[in-house]
C-alpha positions, -999 to +999 in steps of 0.1 A: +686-717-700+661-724-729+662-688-742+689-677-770+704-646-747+735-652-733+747-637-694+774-610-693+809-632-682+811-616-642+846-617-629+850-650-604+842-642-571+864-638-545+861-659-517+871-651-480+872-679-456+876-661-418+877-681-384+853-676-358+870-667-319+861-683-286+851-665-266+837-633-263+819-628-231+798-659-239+800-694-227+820-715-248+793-735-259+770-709-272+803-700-293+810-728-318+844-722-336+831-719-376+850-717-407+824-691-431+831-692-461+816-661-480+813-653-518+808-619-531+805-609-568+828-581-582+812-560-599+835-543-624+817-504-627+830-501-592+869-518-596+881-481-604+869-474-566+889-506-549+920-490-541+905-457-518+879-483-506+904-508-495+901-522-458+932-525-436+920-552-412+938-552-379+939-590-379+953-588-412+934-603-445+923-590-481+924-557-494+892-557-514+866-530-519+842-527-487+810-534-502+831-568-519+847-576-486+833-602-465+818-596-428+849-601-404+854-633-386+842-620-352+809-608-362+799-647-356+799-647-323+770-647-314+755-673-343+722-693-327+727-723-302+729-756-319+705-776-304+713-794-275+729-763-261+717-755-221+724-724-205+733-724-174+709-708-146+732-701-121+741-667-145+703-661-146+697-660-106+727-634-097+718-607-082+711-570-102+744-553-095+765-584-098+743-589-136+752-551-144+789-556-142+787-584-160+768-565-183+794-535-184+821-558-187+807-578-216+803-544-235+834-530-229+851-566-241+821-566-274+830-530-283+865-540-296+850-577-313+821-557-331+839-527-342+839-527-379+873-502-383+854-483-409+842-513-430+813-508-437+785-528-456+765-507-483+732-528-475+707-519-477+715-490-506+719-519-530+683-544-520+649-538-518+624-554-499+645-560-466+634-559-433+650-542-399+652-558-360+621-550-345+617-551-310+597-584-301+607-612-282+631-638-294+617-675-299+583-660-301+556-672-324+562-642-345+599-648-347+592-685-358+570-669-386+596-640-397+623-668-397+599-695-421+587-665-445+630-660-446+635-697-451+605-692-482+628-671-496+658-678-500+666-661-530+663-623-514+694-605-512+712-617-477+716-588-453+753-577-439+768-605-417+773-579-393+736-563-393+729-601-388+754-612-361+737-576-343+704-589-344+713-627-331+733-607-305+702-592-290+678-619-291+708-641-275+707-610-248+669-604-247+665-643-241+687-651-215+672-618-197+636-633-205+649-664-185+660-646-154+638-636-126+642-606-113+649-585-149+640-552-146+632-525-174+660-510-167+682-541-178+665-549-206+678-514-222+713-529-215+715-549-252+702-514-270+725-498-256+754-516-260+743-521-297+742-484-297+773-477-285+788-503-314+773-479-337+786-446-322+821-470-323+822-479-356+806-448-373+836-421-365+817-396-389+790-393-366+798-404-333+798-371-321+762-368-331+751-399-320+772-397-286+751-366-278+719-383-293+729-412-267+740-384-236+708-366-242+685-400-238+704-412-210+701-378-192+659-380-197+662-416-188+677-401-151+655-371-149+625-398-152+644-416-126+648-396-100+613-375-107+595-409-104+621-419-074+607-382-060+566-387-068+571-425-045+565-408-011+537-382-025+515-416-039+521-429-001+509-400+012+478-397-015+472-432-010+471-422+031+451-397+024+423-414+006+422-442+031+410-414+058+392-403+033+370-429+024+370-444+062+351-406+070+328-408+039+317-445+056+312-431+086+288-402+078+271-423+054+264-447+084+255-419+105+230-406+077+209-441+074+209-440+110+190-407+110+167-422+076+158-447+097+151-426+129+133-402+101+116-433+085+102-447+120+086-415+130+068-411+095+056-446+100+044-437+133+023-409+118+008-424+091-005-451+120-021-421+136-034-406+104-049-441+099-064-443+132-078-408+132-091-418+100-107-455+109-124-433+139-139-407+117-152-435+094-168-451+126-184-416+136-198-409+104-217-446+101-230-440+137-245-408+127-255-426+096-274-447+118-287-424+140-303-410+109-321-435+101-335-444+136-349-409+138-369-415+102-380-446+116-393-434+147-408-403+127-427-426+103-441-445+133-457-415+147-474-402+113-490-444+113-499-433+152-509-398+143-531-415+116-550-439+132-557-416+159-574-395+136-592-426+122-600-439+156-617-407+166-638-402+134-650-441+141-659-427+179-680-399+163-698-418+143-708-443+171-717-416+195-742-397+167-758-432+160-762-437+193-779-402+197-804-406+164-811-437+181-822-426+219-839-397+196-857-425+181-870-448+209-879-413+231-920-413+234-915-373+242-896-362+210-928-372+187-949-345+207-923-318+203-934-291+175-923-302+140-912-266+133-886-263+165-870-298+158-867-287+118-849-252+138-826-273+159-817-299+134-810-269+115-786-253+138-773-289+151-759-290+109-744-258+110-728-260+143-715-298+125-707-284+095-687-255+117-671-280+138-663-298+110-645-270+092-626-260+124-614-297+126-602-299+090-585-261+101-571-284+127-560-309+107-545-286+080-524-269+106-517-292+131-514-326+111-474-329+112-475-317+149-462-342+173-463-340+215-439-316+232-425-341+248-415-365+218-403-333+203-382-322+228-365-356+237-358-357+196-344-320+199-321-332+228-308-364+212-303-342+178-285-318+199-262-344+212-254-358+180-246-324+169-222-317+195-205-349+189-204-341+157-187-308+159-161-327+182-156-349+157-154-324+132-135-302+154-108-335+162-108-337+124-099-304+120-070-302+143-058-339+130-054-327+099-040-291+105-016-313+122-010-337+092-003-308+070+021-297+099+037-329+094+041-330+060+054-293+059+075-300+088+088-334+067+093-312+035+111-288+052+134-313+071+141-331+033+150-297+020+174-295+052+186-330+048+197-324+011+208-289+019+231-304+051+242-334+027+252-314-001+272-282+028+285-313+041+303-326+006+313-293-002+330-294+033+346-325+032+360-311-002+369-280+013+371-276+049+399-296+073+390-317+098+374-307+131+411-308+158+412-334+185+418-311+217+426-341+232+461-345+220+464-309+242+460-331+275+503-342+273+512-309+258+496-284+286+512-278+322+494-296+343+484-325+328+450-334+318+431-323+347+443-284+339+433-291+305+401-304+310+398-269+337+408-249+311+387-263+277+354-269+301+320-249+286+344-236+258+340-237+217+367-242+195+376-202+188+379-200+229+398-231+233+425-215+204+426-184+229+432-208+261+460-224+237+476-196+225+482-183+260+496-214+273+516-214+245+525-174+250+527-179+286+556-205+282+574-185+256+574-152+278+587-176+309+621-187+286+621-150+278+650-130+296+650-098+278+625-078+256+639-057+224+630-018+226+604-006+204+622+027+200+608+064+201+587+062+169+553+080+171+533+050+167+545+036+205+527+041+233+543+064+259+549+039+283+568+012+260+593+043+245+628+025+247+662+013+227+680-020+236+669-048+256+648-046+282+653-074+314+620-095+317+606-096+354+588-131+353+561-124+376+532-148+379+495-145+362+483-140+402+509-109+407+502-093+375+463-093+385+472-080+421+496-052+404+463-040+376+440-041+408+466-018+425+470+003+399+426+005+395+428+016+428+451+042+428+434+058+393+401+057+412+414+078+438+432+100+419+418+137+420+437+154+390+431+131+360+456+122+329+460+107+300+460+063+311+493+057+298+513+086+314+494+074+346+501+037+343+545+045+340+538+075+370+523+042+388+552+018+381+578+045+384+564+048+416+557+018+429+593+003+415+614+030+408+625+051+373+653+026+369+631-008+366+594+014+354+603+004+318+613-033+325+583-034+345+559-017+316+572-039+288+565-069+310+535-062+320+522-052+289+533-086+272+517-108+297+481-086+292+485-086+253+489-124+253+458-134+283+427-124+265+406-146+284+414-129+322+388-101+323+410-079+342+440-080+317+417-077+287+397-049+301+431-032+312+450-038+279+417-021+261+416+008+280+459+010+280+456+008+242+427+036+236+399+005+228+377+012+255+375+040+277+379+041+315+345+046+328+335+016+310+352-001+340+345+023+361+302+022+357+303-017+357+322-019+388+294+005+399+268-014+386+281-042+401+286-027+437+249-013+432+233-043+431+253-060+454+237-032+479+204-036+469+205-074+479+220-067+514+189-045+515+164-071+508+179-096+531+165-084+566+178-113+589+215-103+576+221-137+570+236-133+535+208-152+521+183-144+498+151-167+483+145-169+444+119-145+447+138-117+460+161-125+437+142-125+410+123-086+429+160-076+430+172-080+391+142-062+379+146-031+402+179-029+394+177-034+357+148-025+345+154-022+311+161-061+307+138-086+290+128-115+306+148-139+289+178-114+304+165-120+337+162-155+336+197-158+323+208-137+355+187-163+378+206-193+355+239-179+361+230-175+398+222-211+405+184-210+395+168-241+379+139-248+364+134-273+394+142-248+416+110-230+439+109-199+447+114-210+486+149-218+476+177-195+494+209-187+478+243-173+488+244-139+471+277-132+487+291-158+464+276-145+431+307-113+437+336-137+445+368-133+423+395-164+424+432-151+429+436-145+392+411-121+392+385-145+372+344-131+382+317-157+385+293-169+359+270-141+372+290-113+372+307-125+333+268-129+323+263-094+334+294-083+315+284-097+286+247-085+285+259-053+285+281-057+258+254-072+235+229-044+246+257-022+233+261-040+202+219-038+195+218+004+202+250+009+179+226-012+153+191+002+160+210+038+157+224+030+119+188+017+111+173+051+120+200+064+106+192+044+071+227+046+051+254+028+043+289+027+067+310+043+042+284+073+038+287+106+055+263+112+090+259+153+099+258+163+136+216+169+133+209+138+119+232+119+147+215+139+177+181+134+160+182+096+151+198+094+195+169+111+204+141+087+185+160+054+194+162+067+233+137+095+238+147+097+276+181+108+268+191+144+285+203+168+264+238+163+288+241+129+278+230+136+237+263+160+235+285+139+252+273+109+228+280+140+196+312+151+213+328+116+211+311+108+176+328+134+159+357+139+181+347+179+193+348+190+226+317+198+240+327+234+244+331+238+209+305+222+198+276+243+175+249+247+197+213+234+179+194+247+151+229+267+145+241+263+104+271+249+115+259+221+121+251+208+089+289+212+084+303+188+107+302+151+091+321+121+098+318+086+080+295+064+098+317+034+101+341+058+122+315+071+144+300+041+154+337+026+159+341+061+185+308+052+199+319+016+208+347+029+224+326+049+256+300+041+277+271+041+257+234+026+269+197+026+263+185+051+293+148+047+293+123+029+266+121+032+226+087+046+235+078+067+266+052+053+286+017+078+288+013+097+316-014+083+341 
């Protein structure tokens, strides 16, 4: 060196010259044997620490300080491929498993080559400036860079031999897993790991804590496994899902431009008549334009006729008095008359001129703009035609545009309805589930489809559930042997008070009807009345004995719990369960039996047939109380159309007809249900005379008073039955009116309308009386 300082004498350096093994999982070529010959300075601050430092190499060789000793020969294993080197494919296209043995086998045979047996290098505590592995691809661009900006330096401190041979290990293993074709995530953590497990090896101080550090990322590596292996079905079925999804959004979007274009061709259409009704108004109005001026043409004319007329005449007078002066003149006899009398009548002949004159100007004044009667009155009746065509065009006008703003209101509203359907119909299709296809009931139903298509005919979806549910309840109470007691509690009905099993009879819907028509009869016939249900096990106890009544009860009662839609099981389980009361039944059977009589009245010939007319004459005696609309839905449900005439006959007998499960005709269900709906409207007009709330309190006065004003032709008999029921008193007991106890009876209003439902209730004359005539 040119400068004068002189370098501290280091001790020589020792040198350790280590062979490289065959071998070690790798192919032999990849695997050159190498003689490494490694220098190391000894640094002599540190000699005092050689001897507890000292390495004890299994395969034998120096003693030396760690951080002095050379990397041990089998750290070079895995050294880059001279060039030239191929690897062979057939190791890249094995299969996954038969590459993860490999794998495990390679580690298990690497953990011994790469352990270091505590020798450990101090870099980098002792260099600055050095870099770590980072995961990238190996013979990348970026590698070729790090590996020339190395080579540009060669005079950085070197890192450990065995940090090194790591590094080349893992690009060796990240390259040949590159190469293969089927390498999986899941593989490519094989080279980490085993690296990492080389650590936890040769670091004994911590290999507890990196073993758990290891266990605890391997256990979240399998948790993410098997929660992503769990999530594979539930993307099938979201992918599923929005597939139908989208495949219903098409279709409703195709059915809405169908109706914008249905919607677009009738706006068109009316804006063609708007334009018609428009070119015709234009072709009125220049018509009467013209008419107009015709009539100030004509009028014109006849003041130029009216004119000359006047002009003619004047010319006539003068004529004639010329012709006068002049015979006056050439008469011999005149010159002999008296000068005086002449002077008189010329005198007299001016004034009656100047007279005549003035009464002609009079004329003229008042009469000038006078024309004939009869011009005038053909001018009056052409004006008056015009006017009326006018006001028929005016009127036309009128009604064509009332009609356009019709139209428009009409097409506002039906926007406001479209975006009001659209919008319902998103927050269905977000909300709501899909309408069910009843169809799929056809293979499940006895019977087949036919029975189905019996069953589901004329019904809505809440009916068809009923007709389901029965099926379904029907098959369940046929594999049904026994029924389990319901026991003695106070809550049971009389009738169904039993322990243990009770045998199931199995009868069929048809004798289950027969038995409830049976037991009608017998209760309609039965002088000393009791309570229904101590009456319905008296019935079975006699009509099957005490030892099967109970078996006979608990069956029966199942099969009319579960048939809703039979009217005599439904009416018979809600009078058996208190929600109706018996002459409910009883006055429509009446009803029914009443009008049946007053149609074999009207028919004379006995023939069991009656026209439309009669009909019609029949329905309105007998109900006279219905609307119109309520008759005309009697005449419907009899097999009236609007094509029918009133020369039409019809069967009444058949209108009364049951079918052997018990099942009325359209007529009589009609009638059934009118009166159930005229129920329903006098419960409502009575809480709107009323005027409070359900949960409020109603007295007894107020009650009678508001029945009384709803239904003025209610007896006072009737009005305390209505009050007895309402507030659960017996009519006995009850405070007679205008007493003070009356004011102290009260009873929610939700309850007594509830009671109310329960009996017989009906409008019994109009909501106003009629005068007296």
């Amino acid at each position: 060196m040119a400068t004068g300082c002189t370098l501290p004498q280091l001790p020589r350096p020792r040198v350790l010259i280590a062979r490289l093994p065959v071998g070690h999982g790798l192919p032999a070529v990849a695997v050159p044997q190498l003689l490494v010959r490694v220098e190391m300075p000894v640094i002599p601050a540190t000699r005092d620490a050689e001897a507890e430092n000292g390495l004890n190499l299994r395969d034998g060789g120096c003693r030396g300080p760690r951080w002095h000793h050379c990397t041990p020969a089998w750290v070079t294993r895995l050294q880059p491929q001279p060039s030239g080197v191929t690897i062979n494919e057939s190791f890249l296209t094995e299969d996954k498993n038969t590459q993860n043995c490999k794998l495990l086998q390679k580690r298990r045979t690497l953990t011994g080559q790469f352990s270091m047996g505590g020798h450990l290098s101090p870099w980098p505590t002792y260099t600055s400036g050095q870099t770590i592995l980072q995961n990238r691809k190996p013979c990348s661009d970026d590698y070729w860079k790090r590996v020339g900006s190395c080579q540009q330096h060669p005079f950085r401190t070197a890192k450990p031999r065995y940090l090194e041979e790591l590094e080349n290990y893992l690009r060796k293993e990240l390259l040949l897993l590159d190469l293969g074709t089927d390498s999986t995530q899941e593989i490519r953590l094989q080279p980490y790991r085993e690296i990492f497990e080389f650590f936890i090896e040769d670091f004994k101080t911590y290999k507890p804590l990196l073993s758990s550090i290891k266990n605890a990322y391997e256990g979240m590596l399998a948790h993410q496994r098997e929660k992503i292996r769990a999530l594979e079905p539930l993307r099938a079925k979201l992918v599923t899902v929005n597939e139908d999804c989208n495949e219903r959004i098409l279709a409703m979007r195709a059915e809405e431009k169908h109706e914008i274009s249905l919607l677009k061709k009738e706006k068109m259409n009316l804006l063609k008549l708007i334009d018609k009704n428009n070119e015709e108004k234009i072709s009125l109005q220049s018509e009467v334009t013209k008419l107009r001026k015709n009539l100030a043409e004509e009028y014109l004319h006849y003041l130029s006729e009216r004119d000359a007329r006047k002009i003619l005449i004047a010319d006539l007078n003068e004529l004639r008095y010329q012709r006068e002066d002049m015979s006056l003149a050439q008469s011999p006899g005149i010159w002999g008359e008296d000068p005086v009398k002449l002077t008189l009548a010329l005198k007299m002949t001016r004034q009656d001129l100047t007279r005549t004159q003035m009464e002609l100007n009079t004329m003229k004044a008042n009469f000038g703009d006078v024309v004939p009667r009869r011009d005038f009155e053909m001018q009056e009746k052409t004006n008056k035609d015009l006017q009326e065509q006018l006001d028929t065009l005016r009127a036309s006008y009128e009604e064509v545009r009332k009609e356009h703003e019709i139209l428009m209101q009409l097409h506002m509203s039906m926007l406001k309805e479209r975006d009001q359907f659209f919008s319902e119909l998103q927050e269905i299709q977000r909300t709501s589930t899909p309408r069910p296809d009843w169809t799929k009931c056809e293979d499940v139903v006895a019977g087949g489809p036919e029975r189905w298509q019996m069953l589901a005919e004329g019904k809505n979806s809440d009916q068809l559930v009923d007709v389901l549910l029965e099926e379904i309840g029907s098959g369940l109470l046929r594999e049904k042997d026994f029924f389990p007691g319901l026991g003695y509690g106070e809550a049971i009905p009389a009738f169904l008070r039993f322990h243990g099993l009770v045998e199931n009879k199995k009868p069929s819907k048809k004798d289950v009807v027969n038995l409830l028509k049976d037991a009608w009869k017998e209760r309609l016939a039965e002088e000393q009345k009791e309570t229904f249900p101590d009456f319905f096990f008296n019935f079975l106890e006699h009509r099957f004995g005490p030892s099967d009544a109970m078996a006979w009860a608990y069956t029966i009662f199942e099969n009319i719990k579960i048939f809703h839609s039979n009217e005599v099981m439904s009416q018979f389980y809600a009078v058996l369960m208190g929600k109706q009361s018996e002459n409910v039944y009883v006055t429509q059977k009446e009803t029914v039996a009443q009008l049946l009589k007053e149609m074999t009245n009207a028919d004379s010939q006995n023939e069991g047939l009656l026209t439309m007319e009669q009909f019609n004459t029949v329905l309105k005696s007998t109900f006279p109380l219905k609307t119109e609309e309520q008759i005309q839905e009697l005449m419907e449900a009899g097999g009236w159309h609007p094509s029918s005439s009133n020369a039409d006959l019809l069967n009444y007998h058949s209108l009364f007809m049951e079918d052997e499960e018990g099942q009325s005709e359209p007529f009589v269900q009609k009638l059934w249900e009118q009166y159930m709906d005229e129920k329903d409207e006098y419960l409502q007009q009575l809480k709107q005379e009323l005027g409070i709330e359900l949960h409020e309190e109603v007295t007894l006065p107020k009650l009678r008073g508001a029945l009384m004003t709803i239904d003025p032709s209610l007896d006072k008999q009737t009005v305390n039955t209505y009050v007895s029921q309402a507030f659960q008193l017996p009519e006995l007991e009850m405070p007679e009116e205008g007493d003070e106890k009356e004011e102290g009876v009260v009873e929610i209003l939700q309850i007594v309308l509830e009671r109310l439902q329960v009996i017989d209730i009906r409008r019994v004359g109009p909501r106003e009386p009629e005068p007296a005539s």
